[in-house]
C-alpha positions in Angstrom: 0.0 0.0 0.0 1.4 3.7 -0.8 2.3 5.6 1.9 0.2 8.4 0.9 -3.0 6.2 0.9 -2.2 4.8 4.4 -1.7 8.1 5.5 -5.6 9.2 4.2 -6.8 5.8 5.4 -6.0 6.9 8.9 -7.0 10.3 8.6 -10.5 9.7 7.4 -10.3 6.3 10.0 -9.8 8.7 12.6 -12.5 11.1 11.7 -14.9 8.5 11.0 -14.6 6.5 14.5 -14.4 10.2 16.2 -17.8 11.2 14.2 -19.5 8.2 15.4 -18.7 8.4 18.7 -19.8 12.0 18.9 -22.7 10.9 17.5 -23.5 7.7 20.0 -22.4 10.4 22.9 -25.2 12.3 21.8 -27.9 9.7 21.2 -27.1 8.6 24.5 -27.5 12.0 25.8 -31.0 13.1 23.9 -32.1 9.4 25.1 -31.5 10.3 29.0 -33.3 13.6 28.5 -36.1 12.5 26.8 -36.4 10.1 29.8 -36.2 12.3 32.7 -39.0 14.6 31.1 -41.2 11.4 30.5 -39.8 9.8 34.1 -42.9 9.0 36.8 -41.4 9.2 40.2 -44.2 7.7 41.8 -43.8 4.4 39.8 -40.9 3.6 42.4 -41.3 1.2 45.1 -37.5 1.0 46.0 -34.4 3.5 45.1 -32.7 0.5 43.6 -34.9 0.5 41.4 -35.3 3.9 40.3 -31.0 3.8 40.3 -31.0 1.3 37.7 -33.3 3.2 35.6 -31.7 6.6 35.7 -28.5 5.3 35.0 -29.0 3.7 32.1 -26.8 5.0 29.2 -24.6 7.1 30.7 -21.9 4.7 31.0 -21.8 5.2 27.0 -21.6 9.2 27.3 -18.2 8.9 29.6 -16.9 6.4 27.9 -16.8 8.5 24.6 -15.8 12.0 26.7 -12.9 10.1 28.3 -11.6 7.9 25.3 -12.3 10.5 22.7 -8.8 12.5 23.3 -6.7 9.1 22.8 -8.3 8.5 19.5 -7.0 11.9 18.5 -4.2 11.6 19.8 -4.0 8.0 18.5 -4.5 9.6 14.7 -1.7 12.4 15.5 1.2 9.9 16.4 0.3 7.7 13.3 0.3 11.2 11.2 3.3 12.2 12.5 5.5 8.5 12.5 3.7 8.7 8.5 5.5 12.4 8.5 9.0 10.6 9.8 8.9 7.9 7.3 8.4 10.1 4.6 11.3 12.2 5.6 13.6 9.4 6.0 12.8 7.4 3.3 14.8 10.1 1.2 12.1 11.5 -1.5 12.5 15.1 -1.7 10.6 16.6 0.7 10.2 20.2 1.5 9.1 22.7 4.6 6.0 23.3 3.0 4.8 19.3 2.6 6.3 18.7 6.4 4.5 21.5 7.9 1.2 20.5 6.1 1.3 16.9 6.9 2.0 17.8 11.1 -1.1 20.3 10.5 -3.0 17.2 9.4 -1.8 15.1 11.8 -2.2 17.6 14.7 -6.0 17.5 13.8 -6.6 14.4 14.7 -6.3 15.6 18.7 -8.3 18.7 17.6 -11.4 17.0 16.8 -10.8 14.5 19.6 -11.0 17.2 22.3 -14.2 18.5 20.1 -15.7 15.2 20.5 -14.8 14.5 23.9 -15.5 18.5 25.3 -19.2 18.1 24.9 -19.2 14.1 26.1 -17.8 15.2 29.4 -20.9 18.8 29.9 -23.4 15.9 28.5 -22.4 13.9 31.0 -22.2 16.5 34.1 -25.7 17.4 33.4 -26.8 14.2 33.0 -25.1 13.0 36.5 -27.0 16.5 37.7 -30.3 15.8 36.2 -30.1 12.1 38.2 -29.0 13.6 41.2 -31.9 16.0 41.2 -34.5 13.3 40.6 -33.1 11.2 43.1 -33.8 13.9 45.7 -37.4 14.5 44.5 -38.1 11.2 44.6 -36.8 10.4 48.3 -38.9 13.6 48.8 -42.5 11.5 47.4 -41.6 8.8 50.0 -41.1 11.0 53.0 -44.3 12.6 52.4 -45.9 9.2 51.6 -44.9 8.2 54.7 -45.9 11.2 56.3 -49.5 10.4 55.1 -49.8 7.2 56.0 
């Protein structure tokens, strides 16, 4: 394989598996919120319960924030070892082809921290929203207890 079409291979490899995970990060986040809007506290018998439910999904949302930036990265260090081999292989190779293959490498970590940037707020407000509906739901059973 040329070294030119490896090189592209990874570039658009990288983009595409960073694209889909910014997409399954937010899927996974429009899923929770659509939840909690649609969520019946009252429904609950047992916090356990309710746990499991509000959970759901959000494992997905920090997995892509957290893994996100080494997928970048990933993409950069194969850019740049492509860069390397292309210098040492001893084509003639000038400043201008060396600076524009390091630009394309270094945008591999670019889009990685503008996939993962969002992941991470989606998943803060998710871990909020839970934390809020937790507390109103503890709230029903005190006062169901209250009544009783």
């Amino acid at each position: 394989m040329e070294v030119e079409s490896f090189k592209e291979l990874i570039d658009y490899g990288v983009i595409g598996v960073l694209g889909f995970m910014g997409f399954i990060a937010l899927w996974a986040y429009l899923e929770r919120i659509t939840f909690f809007i649609r969520i019946d506290l009252n429904k609950y018998r047992y916090k356990e319960e309710l746990d499991i439910d509000l959970t759901k999904n959000i494992t997905i949302i920090s997995s892509v924030g957290s893994n996100a930036p080494y997928v970048g990265l990933l993409g950069t260090v194969l850019g740049i070892i492509i860069t390397f081999y292309l210098l040492g292989s001893g084509g003639e190779v000038s400043a201008t082809s060396i600076m524009k293959s390091l630009s394309l490498a270094l945008k591999a970590t670019a889009l990685g921290l503008v996939v993962a940037i969002p992941a991470m707020l989606f998943y803060n407000h998710v871990i909020r929203k839970i934390e809020v509906l937790q507390n109103r739901w503890e709230i029903l059973q005190k006062d169901a207890n209250k009544k009783v």
